[in-house]
C-alpha positions as CSV (number, residue, x, y, z in Angstrom):
1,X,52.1,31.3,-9.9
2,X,49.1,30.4,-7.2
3,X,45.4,30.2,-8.5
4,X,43.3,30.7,-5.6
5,X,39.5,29.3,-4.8
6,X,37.8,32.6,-3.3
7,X,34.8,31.6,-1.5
8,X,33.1,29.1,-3.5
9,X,32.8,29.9,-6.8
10,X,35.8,32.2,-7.9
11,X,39.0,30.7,-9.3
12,X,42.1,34.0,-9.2
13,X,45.1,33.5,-11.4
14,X,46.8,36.4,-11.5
15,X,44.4,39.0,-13.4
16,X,41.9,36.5,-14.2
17,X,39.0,36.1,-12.2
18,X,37.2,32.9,-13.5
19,X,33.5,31.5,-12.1
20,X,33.8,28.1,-11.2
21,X,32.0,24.9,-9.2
22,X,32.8,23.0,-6.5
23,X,31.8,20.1,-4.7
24,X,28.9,19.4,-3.5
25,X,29.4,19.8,-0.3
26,X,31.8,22.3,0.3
27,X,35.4,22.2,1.2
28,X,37.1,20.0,3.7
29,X,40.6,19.6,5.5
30,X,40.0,15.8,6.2
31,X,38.5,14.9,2.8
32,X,37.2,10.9,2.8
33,X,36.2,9.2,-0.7
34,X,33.0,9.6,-1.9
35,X,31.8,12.9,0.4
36,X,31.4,15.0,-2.5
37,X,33.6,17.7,-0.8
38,X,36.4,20.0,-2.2
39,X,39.8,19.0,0.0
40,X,41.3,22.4,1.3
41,X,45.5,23.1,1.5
42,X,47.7,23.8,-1.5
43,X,48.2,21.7,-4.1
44,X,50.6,21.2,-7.3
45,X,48.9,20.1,-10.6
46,X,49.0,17.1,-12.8
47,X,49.5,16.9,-16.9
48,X,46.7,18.3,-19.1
49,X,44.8,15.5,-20.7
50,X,42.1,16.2,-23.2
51,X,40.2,14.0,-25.9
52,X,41.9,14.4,-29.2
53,X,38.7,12.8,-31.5
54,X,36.6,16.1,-29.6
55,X,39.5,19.2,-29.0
56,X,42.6,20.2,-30.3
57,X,45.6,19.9,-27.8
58,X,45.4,23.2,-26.3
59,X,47.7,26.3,-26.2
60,X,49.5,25.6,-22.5
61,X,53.0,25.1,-20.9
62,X,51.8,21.8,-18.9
63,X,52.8,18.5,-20.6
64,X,49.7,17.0,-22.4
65,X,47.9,13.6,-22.8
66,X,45.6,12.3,-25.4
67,X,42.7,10.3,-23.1
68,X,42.4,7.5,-24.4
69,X,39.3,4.8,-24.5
70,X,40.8,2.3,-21.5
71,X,42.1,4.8,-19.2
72,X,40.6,5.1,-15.3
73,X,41.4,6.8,-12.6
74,X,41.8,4.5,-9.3
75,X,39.1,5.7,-6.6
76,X,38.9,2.1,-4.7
77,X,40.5,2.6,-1.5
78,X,40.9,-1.3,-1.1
79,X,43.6,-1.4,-3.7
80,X,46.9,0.1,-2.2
81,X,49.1,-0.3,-5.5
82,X,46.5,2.0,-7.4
83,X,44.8,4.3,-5.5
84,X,44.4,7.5,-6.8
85,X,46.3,7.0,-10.0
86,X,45.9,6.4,-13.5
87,X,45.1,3.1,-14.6
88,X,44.3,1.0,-17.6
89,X,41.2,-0.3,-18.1
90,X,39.3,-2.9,-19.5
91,X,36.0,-5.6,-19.3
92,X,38.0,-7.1,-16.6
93,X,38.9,-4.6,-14.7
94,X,37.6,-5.1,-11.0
95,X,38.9,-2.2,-9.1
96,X,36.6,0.6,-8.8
97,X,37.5,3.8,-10.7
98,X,36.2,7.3,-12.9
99,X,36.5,6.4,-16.1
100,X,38.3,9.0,-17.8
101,X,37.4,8.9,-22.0
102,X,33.4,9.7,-20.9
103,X,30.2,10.1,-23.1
104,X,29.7,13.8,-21.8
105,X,32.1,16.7,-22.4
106,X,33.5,16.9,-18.6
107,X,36.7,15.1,-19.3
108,X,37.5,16.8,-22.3
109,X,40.1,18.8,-21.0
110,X,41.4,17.6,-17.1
111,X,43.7,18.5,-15.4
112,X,44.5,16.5,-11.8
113,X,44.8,18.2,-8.9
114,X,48.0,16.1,-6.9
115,X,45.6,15.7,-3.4
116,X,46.7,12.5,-1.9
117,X,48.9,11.8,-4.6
118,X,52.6,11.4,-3.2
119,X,51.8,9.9,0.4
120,X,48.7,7.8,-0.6
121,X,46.2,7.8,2.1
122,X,43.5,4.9,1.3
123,X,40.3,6.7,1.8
124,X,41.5,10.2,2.3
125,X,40.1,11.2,-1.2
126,X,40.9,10.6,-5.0
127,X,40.5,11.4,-8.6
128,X,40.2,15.4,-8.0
129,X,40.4,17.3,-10.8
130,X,40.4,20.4,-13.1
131,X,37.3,19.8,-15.6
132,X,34.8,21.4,-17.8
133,X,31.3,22.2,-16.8
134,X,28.6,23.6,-18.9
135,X,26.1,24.4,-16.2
136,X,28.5,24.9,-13.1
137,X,26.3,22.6,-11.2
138,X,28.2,21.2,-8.2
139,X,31.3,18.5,-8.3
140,X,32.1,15.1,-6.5
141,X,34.6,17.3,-5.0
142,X,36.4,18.9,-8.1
143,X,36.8,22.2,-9.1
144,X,35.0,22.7,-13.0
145,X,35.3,25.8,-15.4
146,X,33.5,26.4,-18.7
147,X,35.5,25.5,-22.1
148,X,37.1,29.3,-22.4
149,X,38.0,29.6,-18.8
150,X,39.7,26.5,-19.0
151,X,41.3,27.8,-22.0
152,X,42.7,30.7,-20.8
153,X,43.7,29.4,-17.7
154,X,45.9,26.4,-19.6
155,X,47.7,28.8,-21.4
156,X,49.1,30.8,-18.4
157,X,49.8,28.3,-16.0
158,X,53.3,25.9,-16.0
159,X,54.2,22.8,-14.0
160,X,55.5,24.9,-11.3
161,X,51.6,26.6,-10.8
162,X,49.8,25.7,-7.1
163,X,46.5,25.9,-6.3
164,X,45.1,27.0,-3.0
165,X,41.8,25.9,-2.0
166,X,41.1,27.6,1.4
């Protein structure tokens, strides 16, 4: 299964046409950290994680993760061990990274995107994601759905499901 971006606000999986956001400034075949832009090509897709103390693990085929309270995501681009890829967190912590278990609702259910994730390019982009939205303003680069889009979508999609941003 393929779930397409049309233009720049439709998500298509299969007979599902779902409004989304997407980054701020468009989509890009050279994506850099930190341009706020959407990278374009086809891509598989991560685990879902959600918050289990907001959401019940939703109905899907994906392998899920509880987000927990120290987890990150690696955006520093100086570090080549973690770049773009979950870490653990704490005080200490000196790498520079999206903090995953947030205050607001985006992270409640995620889903990464795997840009830049087998070949690590440092600064070529990081920490794209599947999220919520509740206003569909515009993304550091990540593609957001309300809470029943996201739903829906979860529950037809497998680890063998691509997305095509174009």
């Amino acid at each position: 299964m393929i779930i397409t971006l049309r233009n720049k606000e439709r998500l298509i999986c299969g007979d599902f046409n779902f409004k989304c956001a997407i980054g701020k400034g468009g989509k890009i075949k050279n994506k850099k950290e930190g341009d706020k832009k959407t990278p374009i090509g086809i891509f598989s897709l991560g685990s879902l994680y959600y918050r289990s103390d907001r959401k019940d693990k939703p109905e899907t085929k994906l392998k899920c993760k509880k987000i927990r309270k120290n987890m990150g995501w690696c955006d520093d681009p100086s570090s080549k061990k973690y770049y773009n890829k979950l870490i653990k967190i704490n005080k200490r912590t000196k790498l520079s990274f999206e903090k995953l278990f947030q205050k607001n609702s985006m992270y409640d259910y995620m889903i990464p995107i795997n840009y830049n994730t087998k070949k690590r390019e440092l600064g070529r982009g990081s920490a794209i994601f599947l999220h919520l939205t509740k206003n569909f303003k515009k993304t550091l680069g990540c593609i957001a759905l309300n809470d029943k889009d996201f739903l829906i979508l979860a529950k037809i999609i497998d680890k063998n499901t691509k997305i095509k941003i174009s």
